[in-house]
C-alpha positions as CSV (number, residue, x, y, z in Angstrom):
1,X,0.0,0.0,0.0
2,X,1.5,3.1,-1.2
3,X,1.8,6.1,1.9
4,X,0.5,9.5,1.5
5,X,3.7,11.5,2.5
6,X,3.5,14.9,3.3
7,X,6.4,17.0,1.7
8,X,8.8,18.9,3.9
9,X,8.8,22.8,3.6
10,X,12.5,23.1,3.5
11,X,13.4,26.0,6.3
12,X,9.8,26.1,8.2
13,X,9.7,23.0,9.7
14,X,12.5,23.5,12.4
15,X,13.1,21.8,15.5
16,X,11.4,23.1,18.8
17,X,14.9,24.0,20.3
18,X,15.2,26.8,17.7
19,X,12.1,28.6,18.7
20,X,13.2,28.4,22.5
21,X,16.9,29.4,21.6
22,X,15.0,32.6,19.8
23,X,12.8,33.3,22.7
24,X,15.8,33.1,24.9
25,X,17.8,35.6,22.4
26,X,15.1,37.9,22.8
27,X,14.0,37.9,25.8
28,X,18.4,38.8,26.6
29,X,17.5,41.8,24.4
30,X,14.5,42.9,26.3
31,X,16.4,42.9,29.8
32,X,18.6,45.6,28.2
33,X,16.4,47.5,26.8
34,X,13.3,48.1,29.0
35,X,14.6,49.2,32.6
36,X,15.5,52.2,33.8
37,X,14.4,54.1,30.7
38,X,14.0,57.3,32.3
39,X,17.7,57.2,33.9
40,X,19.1,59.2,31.5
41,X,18.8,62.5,30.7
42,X,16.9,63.8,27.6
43,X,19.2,64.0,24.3
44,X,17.8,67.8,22.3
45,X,17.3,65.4,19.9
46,X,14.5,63.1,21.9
47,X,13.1,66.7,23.8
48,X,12.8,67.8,20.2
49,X,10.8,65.2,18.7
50,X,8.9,64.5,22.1
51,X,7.6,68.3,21.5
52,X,6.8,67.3,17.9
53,X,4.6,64.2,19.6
54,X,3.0,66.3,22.0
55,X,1.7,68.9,18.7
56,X,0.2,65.7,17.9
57,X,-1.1,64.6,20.9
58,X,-2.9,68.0,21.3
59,X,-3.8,68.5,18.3
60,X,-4.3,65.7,16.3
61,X,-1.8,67.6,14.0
62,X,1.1,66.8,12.1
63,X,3.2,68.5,9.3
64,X,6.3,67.0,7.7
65,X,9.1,69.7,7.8
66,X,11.3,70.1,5.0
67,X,13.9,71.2,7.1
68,X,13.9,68.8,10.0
69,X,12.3,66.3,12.3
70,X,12.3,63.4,9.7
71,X,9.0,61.3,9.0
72,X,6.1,60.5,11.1
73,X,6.7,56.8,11.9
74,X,7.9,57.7,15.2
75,X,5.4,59.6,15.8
76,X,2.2,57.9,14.9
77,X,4.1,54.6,16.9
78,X,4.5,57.1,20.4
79,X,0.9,58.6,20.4
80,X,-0.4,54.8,19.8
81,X,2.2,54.3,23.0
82,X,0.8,57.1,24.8
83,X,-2.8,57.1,24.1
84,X,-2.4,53.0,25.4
85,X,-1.8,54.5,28.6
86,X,-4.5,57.2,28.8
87,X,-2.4,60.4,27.8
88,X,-3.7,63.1,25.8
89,X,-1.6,66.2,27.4
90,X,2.0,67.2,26.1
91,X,3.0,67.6,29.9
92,X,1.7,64.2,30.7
93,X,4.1,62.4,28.6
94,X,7.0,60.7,30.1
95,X,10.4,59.7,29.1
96,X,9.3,56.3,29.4
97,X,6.4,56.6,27.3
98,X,8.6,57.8,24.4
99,X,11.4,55.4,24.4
100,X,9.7,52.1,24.9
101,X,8.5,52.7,21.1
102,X,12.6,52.4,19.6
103,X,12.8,49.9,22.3
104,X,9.8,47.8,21.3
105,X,11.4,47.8,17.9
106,X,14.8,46.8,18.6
107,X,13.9,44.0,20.5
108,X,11.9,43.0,16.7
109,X,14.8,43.5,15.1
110,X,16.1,40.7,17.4
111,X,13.4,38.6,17.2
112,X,13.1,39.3,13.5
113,X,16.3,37.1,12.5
114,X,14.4,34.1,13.2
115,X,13.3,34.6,9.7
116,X,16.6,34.5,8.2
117,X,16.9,30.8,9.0
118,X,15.9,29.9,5.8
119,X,18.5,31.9,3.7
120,X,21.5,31.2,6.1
121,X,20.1,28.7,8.1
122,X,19.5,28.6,12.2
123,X,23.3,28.9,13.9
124,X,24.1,32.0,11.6
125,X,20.6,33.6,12.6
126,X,20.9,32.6,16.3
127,X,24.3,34.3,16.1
128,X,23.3,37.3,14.1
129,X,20.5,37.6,16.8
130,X,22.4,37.3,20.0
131,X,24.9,39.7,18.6
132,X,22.4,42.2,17.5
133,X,21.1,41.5,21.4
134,X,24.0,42.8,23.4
135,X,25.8,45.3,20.8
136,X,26.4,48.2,22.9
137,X,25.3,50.4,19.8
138,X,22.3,49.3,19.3
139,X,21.6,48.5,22.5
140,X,22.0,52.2,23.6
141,X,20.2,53.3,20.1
142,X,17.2,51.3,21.3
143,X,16.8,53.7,24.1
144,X,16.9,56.8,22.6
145,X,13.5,58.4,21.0
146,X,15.3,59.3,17.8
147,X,14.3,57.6,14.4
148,X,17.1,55.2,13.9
149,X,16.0,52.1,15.3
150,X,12.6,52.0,13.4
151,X,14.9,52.9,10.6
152,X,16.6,49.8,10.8
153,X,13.8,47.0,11.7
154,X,11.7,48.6,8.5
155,X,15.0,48.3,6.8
156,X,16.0,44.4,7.7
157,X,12.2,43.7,7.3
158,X,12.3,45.1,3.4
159,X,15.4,42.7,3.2
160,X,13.2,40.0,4.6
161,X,10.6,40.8,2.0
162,X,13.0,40.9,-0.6
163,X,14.4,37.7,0.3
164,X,10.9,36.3,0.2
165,X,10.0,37.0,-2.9
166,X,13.0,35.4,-4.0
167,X,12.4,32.4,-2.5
168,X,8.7,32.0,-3.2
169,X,7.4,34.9,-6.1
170,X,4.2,36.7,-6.0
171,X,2.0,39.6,-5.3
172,X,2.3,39.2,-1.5
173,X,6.3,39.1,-1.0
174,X,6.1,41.6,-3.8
175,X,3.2,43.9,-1.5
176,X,5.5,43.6,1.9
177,X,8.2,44.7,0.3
178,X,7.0,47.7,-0.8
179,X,4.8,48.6,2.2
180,X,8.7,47.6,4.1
181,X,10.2,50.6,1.8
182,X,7.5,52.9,2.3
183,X,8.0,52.5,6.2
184,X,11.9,53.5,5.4
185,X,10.6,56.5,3.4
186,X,8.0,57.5,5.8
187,X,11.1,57.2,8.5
188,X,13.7,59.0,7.7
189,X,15.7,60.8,4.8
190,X,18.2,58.4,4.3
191,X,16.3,55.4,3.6
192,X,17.6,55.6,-0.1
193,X,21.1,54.9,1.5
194,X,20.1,50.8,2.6
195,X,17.7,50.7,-0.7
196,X,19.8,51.9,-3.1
197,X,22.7,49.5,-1.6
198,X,20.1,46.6,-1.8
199,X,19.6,47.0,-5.3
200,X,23.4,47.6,-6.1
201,X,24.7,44.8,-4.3
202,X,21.7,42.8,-6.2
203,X,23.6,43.8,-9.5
204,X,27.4,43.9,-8.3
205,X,26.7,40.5,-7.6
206,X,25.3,39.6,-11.1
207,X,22.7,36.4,-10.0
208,X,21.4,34.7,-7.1
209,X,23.7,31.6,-6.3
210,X,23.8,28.5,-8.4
211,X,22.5,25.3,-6.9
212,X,25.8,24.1,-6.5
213,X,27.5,26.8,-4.5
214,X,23.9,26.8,-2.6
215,X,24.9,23.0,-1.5
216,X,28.3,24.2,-0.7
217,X,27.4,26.9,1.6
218,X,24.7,24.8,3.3
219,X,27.0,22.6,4.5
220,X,29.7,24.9,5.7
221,X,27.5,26.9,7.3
222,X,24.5,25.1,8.1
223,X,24.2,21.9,10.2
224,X,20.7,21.4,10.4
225,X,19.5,20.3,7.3
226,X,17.4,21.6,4.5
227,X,17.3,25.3,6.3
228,X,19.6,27.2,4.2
229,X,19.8,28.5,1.2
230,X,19.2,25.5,-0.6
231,X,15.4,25.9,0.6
232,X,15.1,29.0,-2.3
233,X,13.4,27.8,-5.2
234,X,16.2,28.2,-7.3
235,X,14.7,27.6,-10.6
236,X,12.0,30.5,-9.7
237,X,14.5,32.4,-8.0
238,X,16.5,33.0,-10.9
239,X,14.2,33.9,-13.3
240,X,13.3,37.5,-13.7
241,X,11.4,39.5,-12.1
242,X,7.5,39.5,-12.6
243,X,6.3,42.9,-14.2
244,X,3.4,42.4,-12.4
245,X,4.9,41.9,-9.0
246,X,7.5,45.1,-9.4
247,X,4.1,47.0,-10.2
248,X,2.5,45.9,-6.9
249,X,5.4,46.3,-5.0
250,X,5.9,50.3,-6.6
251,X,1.9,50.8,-5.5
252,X,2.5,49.8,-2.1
253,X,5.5,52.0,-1.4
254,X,3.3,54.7,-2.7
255,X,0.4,54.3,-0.9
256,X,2.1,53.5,2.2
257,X,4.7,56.7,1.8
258,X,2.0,58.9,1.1
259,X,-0.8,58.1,3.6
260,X,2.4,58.8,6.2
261,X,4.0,61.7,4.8
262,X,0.5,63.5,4.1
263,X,-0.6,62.8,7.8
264,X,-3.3,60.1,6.5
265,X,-4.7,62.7,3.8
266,X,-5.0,65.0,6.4
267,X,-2.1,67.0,5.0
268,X,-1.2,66.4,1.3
269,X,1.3,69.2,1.2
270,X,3.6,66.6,2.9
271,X,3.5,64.3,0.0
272,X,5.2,67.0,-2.2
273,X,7.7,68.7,1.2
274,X,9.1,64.9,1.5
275,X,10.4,65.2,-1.8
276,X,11.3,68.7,-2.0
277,X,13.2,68.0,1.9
278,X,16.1,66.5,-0.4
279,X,17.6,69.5,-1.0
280,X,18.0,70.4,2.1
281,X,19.4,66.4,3.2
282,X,21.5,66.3,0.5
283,X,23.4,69.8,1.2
284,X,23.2,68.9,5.1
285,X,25.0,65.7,4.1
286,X,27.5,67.2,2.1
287,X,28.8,69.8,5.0
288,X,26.7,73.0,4.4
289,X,25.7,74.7,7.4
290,X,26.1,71.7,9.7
291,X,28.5,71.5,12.8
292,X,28.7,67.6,12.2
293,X,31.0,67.4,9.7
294,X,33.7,64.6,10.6
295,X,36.8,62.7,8.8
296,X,36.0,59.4,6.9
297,X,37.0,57.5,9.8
298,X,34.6,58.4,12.2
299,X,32.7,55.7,12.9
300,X,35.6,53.2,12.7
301,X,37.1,55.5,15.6
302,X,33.8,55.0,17.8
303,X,33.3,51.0,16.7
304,X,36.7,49.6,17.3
305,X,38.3,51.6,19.7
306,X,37.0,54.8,22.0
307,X,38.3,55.8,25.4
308,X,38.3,51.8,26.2
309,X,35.4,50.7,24.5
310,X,35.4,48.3,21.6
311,X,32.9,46.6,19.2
312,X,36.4,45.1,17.1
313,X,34.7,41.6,17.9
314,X,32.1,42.1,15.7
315,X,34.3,43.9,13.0
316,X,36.5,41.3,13.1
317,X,34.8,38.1,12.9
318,X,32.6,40.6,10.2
319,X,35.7,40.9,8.0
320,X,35.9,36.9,7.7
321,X,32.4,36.7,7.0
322,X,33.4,39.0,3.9
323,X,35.8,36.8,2.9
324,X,34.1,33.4,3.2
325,X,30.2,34.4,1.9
326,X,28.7,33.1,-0.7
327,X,25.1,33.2,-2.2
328,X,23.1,35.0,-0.5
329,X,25.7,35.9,2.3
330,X,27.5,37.6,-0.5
331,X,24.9,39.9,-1.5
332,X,24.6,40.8,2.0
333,X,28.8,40.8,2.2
334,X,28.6,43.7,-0.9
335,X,25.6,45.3,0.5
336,X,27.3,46.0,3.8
337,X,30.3,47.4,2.1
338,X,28.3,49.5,0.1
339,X,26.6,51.2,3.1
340,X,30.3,51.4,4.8
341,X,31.6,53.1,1.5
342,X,28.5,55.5,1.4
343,X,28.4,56.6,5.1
344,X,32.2,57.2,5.2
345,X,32.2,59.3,2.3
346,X,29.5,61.7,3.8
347,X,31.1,64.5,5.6
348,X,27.9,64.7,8.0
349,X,28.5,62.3,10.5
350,X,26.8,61.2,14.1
351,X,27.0,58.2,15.8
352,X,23.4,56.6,15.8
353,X,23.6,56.9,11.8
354,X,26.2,53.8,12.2
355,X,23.3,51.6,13.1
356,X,22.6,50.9,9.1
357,X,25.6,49.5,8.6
358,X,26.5,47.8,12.0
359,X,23.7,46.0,11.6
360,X,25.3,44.4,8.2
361,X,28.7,44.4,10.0
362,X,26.9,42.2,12.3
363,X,25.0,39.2,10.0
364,X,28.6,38.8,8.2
365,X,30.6,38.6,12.0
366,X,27.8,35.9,12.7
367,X,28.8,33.8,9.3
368,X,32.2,34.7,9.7
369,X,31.4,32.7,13.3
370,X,30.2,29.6,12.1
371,X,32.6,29.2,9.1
372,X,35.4,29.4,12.0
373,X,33.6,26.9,13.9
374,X,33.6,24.4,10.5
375,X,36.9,24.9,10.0
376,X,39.2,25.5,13.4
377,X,38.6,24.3,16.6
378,X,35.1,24.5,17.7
379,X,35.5,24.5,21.1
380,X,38.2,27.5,21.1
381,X,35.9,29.4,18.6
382,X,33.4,28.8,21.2
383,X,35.1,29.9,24.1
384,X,36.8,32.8,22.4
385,X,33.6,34.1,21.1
386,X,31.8,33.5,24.0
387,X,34.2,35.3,25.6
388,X,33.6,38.3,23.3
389,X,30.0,38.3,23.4
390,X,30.0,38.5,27.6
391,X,32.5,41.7,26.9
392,X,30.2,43.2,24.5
393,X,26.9,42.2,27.1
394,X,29.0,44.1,29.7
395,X,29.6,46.9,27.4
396,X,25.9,47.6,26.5
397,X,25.3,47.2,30.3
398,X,27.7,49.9,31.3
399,X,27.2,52.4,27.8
400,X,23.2,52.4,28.6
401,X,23.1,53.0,32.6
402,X,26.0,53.8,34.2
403,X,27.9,55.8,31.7
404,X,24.6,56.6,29.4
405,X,25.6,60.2,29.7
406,X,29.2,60.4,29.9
407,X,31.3,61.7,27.2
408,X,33.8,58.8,26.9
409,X,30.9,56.2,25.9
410,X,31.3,56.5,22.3
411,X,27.5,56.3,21.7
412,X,27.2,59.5,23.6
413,X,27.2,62.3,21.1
414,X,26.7,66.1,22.2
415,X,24.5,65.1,25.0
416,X,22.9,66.3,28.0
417,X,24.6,65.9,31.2
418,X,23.5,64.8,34.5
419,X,23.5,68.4,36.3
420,X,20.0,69.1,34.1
421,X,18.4,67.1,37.1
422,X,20.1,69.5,39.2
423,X,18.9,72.1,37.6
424,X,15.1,71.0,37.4
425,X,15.3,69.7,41.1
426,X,16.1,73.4,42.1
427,X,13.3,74.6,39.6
428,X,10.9,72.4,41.6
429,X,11.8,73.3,45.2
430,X,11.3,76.9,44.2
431,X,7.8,76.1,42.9
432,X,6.9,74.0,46.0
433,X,7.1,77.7,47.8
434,X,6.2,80.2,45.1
435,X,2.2,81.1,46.1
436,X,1.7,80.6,41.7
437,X,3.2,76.5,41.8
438,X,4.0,75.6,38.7
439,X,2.7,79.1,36.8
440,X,5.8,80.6,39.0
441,X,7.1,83.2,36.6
442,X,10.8,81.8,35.0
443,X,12.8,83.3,32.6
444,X,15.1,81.6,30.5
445,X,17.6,84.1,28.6
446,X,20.0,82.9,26.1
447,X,21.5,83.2,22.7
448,X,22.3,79.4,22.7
449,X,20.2,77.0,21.8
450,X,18.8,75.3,25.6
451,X,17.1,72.3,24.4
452,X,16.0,69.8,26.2
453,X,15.1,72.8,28.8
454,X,11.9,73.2,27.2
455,X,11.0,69.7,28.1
456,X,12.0,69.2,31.3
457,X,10.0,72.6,32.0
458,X,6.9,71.4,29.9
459,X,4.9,71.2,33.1
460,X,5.6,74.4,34.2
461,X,3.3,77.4,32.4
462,X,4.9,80.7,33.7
463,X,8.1,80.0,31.7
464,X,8.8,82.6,29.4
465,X,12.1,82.4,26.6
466,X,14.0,85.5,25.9
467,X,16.6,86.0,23.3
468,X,18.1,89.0,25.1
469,X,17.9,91.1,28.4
470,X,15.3,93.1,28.5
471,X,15.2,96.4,30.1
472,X,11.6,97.3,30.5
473,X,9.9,94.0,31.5
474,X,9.9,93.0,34.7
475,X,12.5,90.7,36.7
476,X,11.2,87.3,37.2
477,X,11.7,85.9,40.4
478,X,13.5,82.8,39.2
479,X,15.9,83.2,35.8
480,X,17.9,81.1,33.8
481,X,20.8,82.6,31.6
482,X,23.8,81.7,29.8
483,X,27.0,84.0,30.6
484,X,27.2,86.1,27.3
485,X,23.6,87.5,29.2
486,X,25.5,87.7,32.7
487,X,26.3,91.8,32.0
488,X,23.6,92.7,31.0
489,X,21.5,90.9,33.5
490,X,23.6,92.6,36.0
491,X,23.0,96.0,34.7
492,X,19.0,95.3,34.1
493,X,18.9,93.7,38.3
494,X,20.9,96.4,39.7
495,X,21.2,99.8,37.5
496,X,18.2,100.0,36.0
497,X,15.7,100.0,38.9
498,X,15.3,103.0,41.0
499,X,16.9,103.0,44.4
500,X,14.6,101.2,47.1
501,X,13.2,99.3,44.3
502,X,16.3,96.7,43.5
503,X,15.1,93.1,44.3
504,X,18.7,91.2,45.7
505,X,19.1,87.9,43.3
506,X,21.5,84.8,44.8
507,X,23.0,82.0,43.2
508,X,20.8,79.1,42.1
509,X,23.9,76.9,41.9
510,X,26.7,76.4,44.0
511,X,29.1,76.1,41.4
512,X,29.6,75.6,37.5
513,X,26.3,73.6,36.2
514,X,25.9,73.0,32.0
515,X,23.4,71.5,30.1
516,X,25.9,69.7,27.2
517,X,29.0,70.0,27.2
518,X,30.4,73.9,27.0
519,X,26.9,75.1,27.6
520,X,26.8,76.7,30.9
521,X,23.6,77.7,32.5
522,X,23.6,79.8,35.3
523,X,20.5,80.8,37.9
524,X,19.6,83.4,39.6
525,X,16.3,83.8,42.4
526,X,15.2,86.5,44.1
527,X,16.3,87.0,48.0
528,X,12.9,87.0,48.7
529,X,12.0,83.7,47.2
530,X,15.4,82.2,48.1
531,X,14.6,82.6,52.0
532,X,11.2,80.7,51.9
533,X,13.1,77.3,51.0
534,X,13.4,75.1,53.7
């Protein structure tokens, strides 16, 4: 009697121990991402955006800018984060609020590799996973309400796509994909960077691999059987690409960039200021009118070595993976060079825009792992690598919460310093005893530029901003200035005011307090006031 046997999905049908080794991998990436979120101080870049959040909050509003802020994915993701917890007020948001959204979505991007098992099979996803876990980049990246992290899940999930269609053409891969790129457009400016690699590295490497150098690679770098990248359909994946299908996948980037960028139809001047906002990207990346401009080895200097810090494990076992990929691992090898190439040749330079590329650095380190385990002593591999990966998990402990905020932790990049708690503490203590609260009068006088001070004084309504001293209004009782206002501060407090009518100001601080680094703030409260602390 002849059996009815069910055929195996090559790459799908994987042993129970891979799905717990995953869950394990991601629940290690959750531990460093969720605690403690509001330890560190607000980044200008995070107060910034978390102003743009509460506009929408509010208001229900939301304008794409041509000249900043990036695209509303971030956005729309936070108010769905903060209207989950019952906020509707700008002053009611919280740090926490606003960084569990990047932190949500790089522990996906973690969890996400268990989908590359079928291209490089289950030990080079595990490792690309745990790696991606415990980096101390994107560990710290994953707390920070900035765009970057998003960035990078929409980009690994396009890849994904990309892959799937490969593997299995149609209309559905084909969709994903281009909803995938319309996430990356609706993100951030530079998505064309990753998608323009993608398709590079797609014809730098001429075809997908033969079936032959498919078998090769499945058995040097993957063990369990049938979950590599012999599990493509090679015949299919080689042929052409489906008119049909490229049409699908251009009307999903379309509709899925444009219902973003024009705020769900609610703004269709944002459809045409995402496109126009090139010009102003594209000058911004080459150097104009930017202080970020930085020498082609930036982000090496950062990666591999920094004041004691060191990422070289990844970059190292990465540079083997170079060497030894094939098939699809080579596509990936040339696509990650690409985005190296690209992002070192931009003068405009800050750390978090490493992500992109780390991220590549790291799936070639985690086939350069393997190969070395095929071919050398797997035990000492082991060890040694293991070895690596507990420096690198002690790294992202100490770059995230002890030294979040200090200046030799390379992922800390013009940042605010601790002494803003000192400075909002002392803000508080003199509302607890001003008869108006929080609508105690405050102003804040500066030529600099004093963000995150705006959100760390969201709560409090008598703040008013000045540019310059003036001479006519009256003296707050609490005020916040830089030094280049110290003289004529002085001059408004004491000369200006007829005698018996000059209010005595003291200190605020007991010594030298700055917001970032080389930006000094200096407070000054009336005697009055002063005396009715406890």
């Amino acid at each position: 009697m002849a059996r009815n046997v069910a055929r195996r999905e090559p790459g799908l049908n994987l042993p129970r121990h891979a799905v717990w080794l995953f869950a394990a991998i991601t629940v290690v990436a959750a531990a460093y991402r969720f605690p403690d979120l509001s330890g560190r101080p607000m980044h200008a870049d995070e107060a910034v955006h978390a102003d743009k959040l509460g506009e929408l909050l509010e208001h229900g509003r939301y304008e794409y800018s041509t000249a900043d802020y990036h695209g509303p994915t971030l956005y729309y993701l936070a108010l769905v984060s903060a209207r989950a917890q019952g906020i509707r007020r700008y002053a009611d948001l919280n740090e926490v609020t606003l960084r569990a959204v990047p932190a949500v979505f790089g522990v996906l991007l973690v969890a996400a590799h268990f989908l590359l098992i079928p291209y490089l099979g289950l030990p080079v996803a595990a490792c690309a996973a745990l790696f991606t876990a415990v980096s101390p980049a994107m560990v710290y990246y994953s707390r920070y309400f900035i765009h970057e992290t998003l960035l990078e899940f929409f980009t690994f999930a396009a890849m994904l796509a990309v892959l799937g269609y490969w593997r299995r053409p149609g209309v559905g891969p084909a969709l994903v994909a281009g909803a995938m790129f319309g996430l990356m457009f609706a993100t951030k400016e530079t998505w064309m960077i990753p998608a323009v690699c993608m398709l590079a590295a797609g014809i730098a490497h001429k075809r997908w691999p033969t079936k032959e150098i498919a078998e090769k690679a499945d058995r040097q770098l993957c063990p369990l059987p049938g979950s590599c990248a012999k599990s493509l359909d090679y015949a299919r994946g080689q042929s052409s690409l489906s008119p049909f299908s490229v049409y699908f996948a251009i009307l999903a980037f379309l509709v899925v960039a444009a219902l973003c960028m024009s705020s769900f139809l609610t703004h269709p001047r944002g459809i045409l200021d995402s496109i126009l906002a090139y010009r102003t990207y594209f000058a911004r990346g080459a150097g104009v009118d930017t202080l970020h401009v930085h020498p082609w080895y930036f982000y090496f200097q950062r990666l591999l070595y920094f004041h004691g810090w060191s990422e070289g494990l990844i970059a190292g076992l990465a540079l083997v993976g170079i060497w030894v990929s094939q098939g699809i691992g080579r596509w990936l090898a040339i696509y990650t060079l690409l985005m190296i190439a690209i992002y070192c040749a931009i003068p405009y330079k800050v750390p978090w825009n490493l992500l992109g590329f780390l991220h590549g650095l790291i799936m070639m380190a985690a086939i350069g792992v393997v190969w070395l385990a095929e071919h050398a002593s797997r035990a000492m591999v082991v060890a040694l690598v293991g070895i690596g990966m507990c420096h690198l998990a002690w790294e992202a402990r100490a770059a995230s919460f002890p030294y979040a905020a200090d200046a030799r932790n390379p992922w800390v990049y013009a940042h605010t310093g601790t002494d803003v708690f000192v400075i909002t503490r002392e803000i508080a203590a003199l509302a607890a005893v001003h008869p108006a609260g929080l609508a105690m009068p405050v102003q804040i006088i500066t030529s600099q530029n004093l963000w995150p001070l705006p959100w760390y004084f969201r709560r409090y309504s008598g703040v008013r901003w000045w540019n310059g001293v003036s001479m006519t209004t009256p003296a707050a009782p609490v005020i916040l200035a830089t030094p280049e206002m110290e003289p004529g501060l002085v001059h408004r407090l004491y000369a200006v005011p007829p005698p018996g009518q000059r209010e005595l100001y003291v200190p605020m601080f007991d010594r030298y307090r700055e917001l970032r680094p080389s930006v000094e703030v200096r407070g000054y409260v009336s005697k009055s006031l002063w005396d009715q602390l406890p």
